[in-house]
C-alpha positions as CSV (number, residue, x, y, z in Angstrom):
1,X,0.0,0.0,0.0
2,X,1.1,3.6,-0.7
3,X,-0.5,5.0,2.2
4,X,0.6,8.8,2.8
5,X,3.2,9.2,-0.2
6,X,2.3,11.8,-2.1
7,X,5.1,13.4,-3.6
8,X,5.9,13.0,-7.7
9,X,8.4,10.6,-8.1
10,X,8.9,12.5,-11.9
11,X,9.7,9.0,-13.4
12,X,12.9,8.7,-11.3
13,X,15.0,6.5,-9.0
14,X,15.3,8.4,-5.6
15,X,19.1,9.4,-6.6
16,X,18.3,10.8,-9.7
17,X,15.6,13.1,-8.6
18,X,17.5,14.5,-5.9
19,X,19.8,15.5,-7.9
20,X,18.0,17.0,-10.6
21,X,16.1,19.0,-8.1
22,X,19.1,20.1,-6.4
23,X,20.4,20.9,-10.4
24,X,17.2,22.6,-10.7
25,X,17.5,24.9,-7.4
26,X,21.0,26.4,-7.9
27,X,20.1,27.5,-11.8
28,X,16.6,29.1,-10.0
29,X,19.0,30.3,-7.4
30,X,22.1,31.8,-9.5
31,X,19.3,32.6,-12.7
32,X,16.0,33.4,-10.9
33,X,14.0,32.2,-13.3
34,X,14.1,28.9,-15.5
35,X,11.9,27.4,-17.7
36,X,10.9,23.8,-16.5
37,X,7.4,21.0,-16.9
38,X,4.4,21.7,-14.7
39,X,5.1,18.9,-12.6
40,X,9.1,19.4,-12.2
41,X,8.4,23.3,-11.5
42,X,6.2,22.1,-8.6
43,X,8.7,19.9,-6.8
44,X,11.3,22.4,-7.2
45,X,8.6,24.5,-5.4
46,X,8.5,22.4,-2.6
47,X,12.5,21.8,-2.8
48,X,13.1,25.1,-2.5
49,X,11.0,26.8,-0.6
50,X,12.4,25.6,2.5
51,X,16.2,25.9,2.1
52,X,15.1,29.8,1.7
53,X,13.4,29.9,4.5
54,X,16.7,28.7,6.0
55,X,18.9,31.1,4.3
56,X,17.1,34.0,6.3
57,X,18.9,32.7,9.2
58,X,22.7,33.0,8.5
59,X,24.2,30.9,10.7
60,X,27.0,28.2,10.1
61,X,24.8,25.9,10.8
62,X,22.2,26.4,8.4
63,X,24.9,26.8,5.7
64,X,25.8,23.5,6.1
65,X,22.1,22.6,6.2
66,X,21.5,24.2,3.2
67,X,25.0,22.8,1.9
68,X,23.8,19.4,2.3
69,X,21.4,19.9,-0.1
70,X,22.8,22.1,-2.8
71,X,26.2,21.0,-3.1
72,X,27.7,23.9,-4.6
73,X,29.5,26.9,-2.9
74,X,28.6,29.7,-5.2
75,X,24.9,29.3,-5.1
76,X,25.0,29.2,-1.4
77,X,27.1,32.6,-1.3
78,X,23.9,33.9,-3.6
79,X,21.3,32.2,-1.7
80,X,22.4,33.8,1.4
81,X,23.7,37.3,0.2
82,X,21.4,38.6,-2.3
83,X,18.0,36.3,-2.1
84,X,17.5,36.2,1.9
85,X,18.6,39.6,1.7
86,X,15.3,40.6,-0.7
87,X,13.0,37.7,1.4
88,X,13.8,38.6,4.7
89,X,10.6,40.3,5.4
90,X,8.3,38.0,3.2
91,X,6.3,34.8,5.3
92,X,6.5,32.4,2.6
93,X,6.0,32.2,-0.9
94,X,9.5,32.9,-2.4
95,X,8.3,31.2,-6.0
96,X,6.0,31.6,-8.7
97,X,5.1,29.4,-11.3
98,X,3.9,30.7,-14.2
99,X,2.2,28.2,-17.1
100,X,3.6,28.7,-20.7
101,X,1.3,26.0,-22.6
102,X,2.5,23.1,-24.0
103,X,5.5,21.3,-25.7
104,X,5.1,20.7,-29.2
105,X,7.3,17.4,-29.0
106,X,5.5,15.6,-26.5
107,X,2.7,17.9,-25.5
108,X,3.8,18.6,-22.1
109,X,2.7,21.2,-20.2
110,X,5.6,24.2,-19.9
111,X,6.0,26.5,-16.9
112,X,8.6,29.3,-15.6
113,X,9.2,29.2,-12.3
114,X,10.7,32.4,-11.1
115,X,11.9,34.4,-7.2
116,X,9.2,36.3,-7.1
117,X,11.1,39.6,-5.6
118,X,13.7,39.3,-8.4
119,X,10.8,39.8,-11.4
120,X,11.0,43.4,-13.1
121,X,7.8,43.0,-14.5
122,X,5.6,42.4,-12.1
123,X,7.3,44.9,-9.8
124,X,7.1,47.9,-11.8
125,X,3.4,47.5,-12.7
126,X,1.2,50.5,-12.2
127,X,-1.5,50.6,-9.6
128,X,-5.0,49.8,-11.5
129,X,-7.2,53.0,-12.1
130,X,-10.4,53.8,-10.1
131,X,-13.4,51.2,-11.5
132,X,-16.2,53.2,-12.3
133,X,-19.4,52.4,-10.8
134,X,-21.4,52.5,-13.7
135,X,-21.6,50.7,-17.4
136,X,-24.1,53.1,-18.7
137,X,-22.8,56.3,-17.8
138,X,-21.2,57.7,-21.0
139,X,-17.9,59.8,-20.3
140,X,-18.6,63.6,-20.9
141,X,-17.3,65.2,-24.2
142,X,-14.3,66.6,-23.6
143,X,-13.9,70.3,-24.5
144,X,-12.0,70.9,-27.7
145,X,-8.9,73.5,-27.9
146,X,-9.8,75.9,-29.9
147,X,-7.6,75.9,-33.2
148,X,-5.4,78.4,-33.9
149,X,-4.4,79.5,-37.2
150,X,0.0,79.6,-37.1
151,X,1.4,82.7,-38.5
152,X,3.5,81.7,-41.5
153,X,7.5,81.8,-40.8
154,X,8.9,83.7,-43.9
155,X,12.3,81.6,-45.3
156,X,15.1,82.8,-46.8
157,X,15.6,82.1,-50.3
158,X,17.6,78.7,-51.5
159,X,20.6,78.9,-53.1
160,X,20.5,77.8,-56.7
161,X,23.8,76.1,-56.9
162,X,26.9,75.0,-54.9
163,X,29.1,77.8,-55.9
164,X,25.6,80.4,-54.3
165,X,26.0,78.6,-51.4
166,X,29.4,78.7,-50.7
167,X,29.0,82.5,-51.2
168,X,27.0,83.3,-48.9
C-alpha cells in the first residue's frame, strides 16, 4: 500500500531526482527564473522553498544545512547574500510558477518558475485605475482646444547652386 506518499516521483530512482532538483534549485537560485514542466516546477517549489526559509537565518549551521542539499559553494554565497537579503521580510512564498502551454514534441505542459522579488515585470506594474461604478454612464465630451491658425515663418531664399552657397 502507498499510504501517505504523495510526492511526484517525476519517473525517477530516488538518486536521480535529488539531484536533478538540487540541479534545478541552484540555476533558479544563480538565474532566478528557468523554464521547466508543470510537474518538475512544482517539486522544485517544494525543494526550494524551504532551504530559503533557511537562508534568512545565516548561521553556520544552516549553511551546512542548506549545503547538504545544494552542493555547490557559489549558489550558497547567492542564496544567502542577495535572495534572503530581498526575502527577509516576506512569510512564505519565495516562487511563482507561471504556465507557458504546452511542448510541441510531446505535449507537455511548460511553466517558468521564477523568485518572485527578483521579477521586473511584475514589480514595476502601475496601480489599477479607479473602477467606475457605472456601465451606462457615458464619459462627458471633452472640450476641444480651440484651433489656432500659425502665423506663416517667412524663409530665406535657396541657393541655386553650390558655388551660391558657398557665397553666402
Amino acid at each position: 500500500m502507498r499510504h501517505n506518499k504523495k510526492f511526484n516521483h517525476l519517473g525517477r530512482t530516488a538518486p536521480h531526482r535529488n539531484a536533478m532538483l538540487a540541479n534545478m534549485a541552484i540555476s533558479l537560485i544563480m538565474h532566478k527564473r528557468i523554464t521547466t514542466t508543470l510537474a518538475k516546477a512544482k517539486a522544485l517549489k517544494k525543494y526550494v522553498e524551504p532551504l530559503i526559509t533557511r537562508s534568512k537565518d545565516d548561521t553556520t549551521n544552516s549553511r551546512r544545512v542548506v549545503f547538504r542539499y545544494l552542493q555547490n559553494k557559489y549558489a550558497i554565497t547567492e542564496l544567502f547574500k542577495e535572495v534572503a537579503a530581498k526575502v527577509g521580510d516576506r512569510p512564505g512564498g519565495y516562487t511563482r510558477i507561471i504556465k507557458l502551454g504546452v511542448r510541441k514534441g510531446d505535449a507537455a505542459e511548460i511553466a517558468f518558475i521564477e523568485l518572485v522579488d527578483f521579477d521586473e515585470n511584475m514589480a514595476k506594474t502601475p496601480k489599477a485605475e479607479a473602477k467606475k461604478t457605472r456601465r451606462s454612464r457615458k464619459a462627458a465630451p471633452k472640450a476641444e482646444a480651440p484651433v489656432t491658425e500659425a502665423t506663416p515663418v517667412e524663409e530665406a531664399p535657396k541657393a541655386e547652386t553650390a558655388e551660391e552657397a558657398k557665397a553666402e
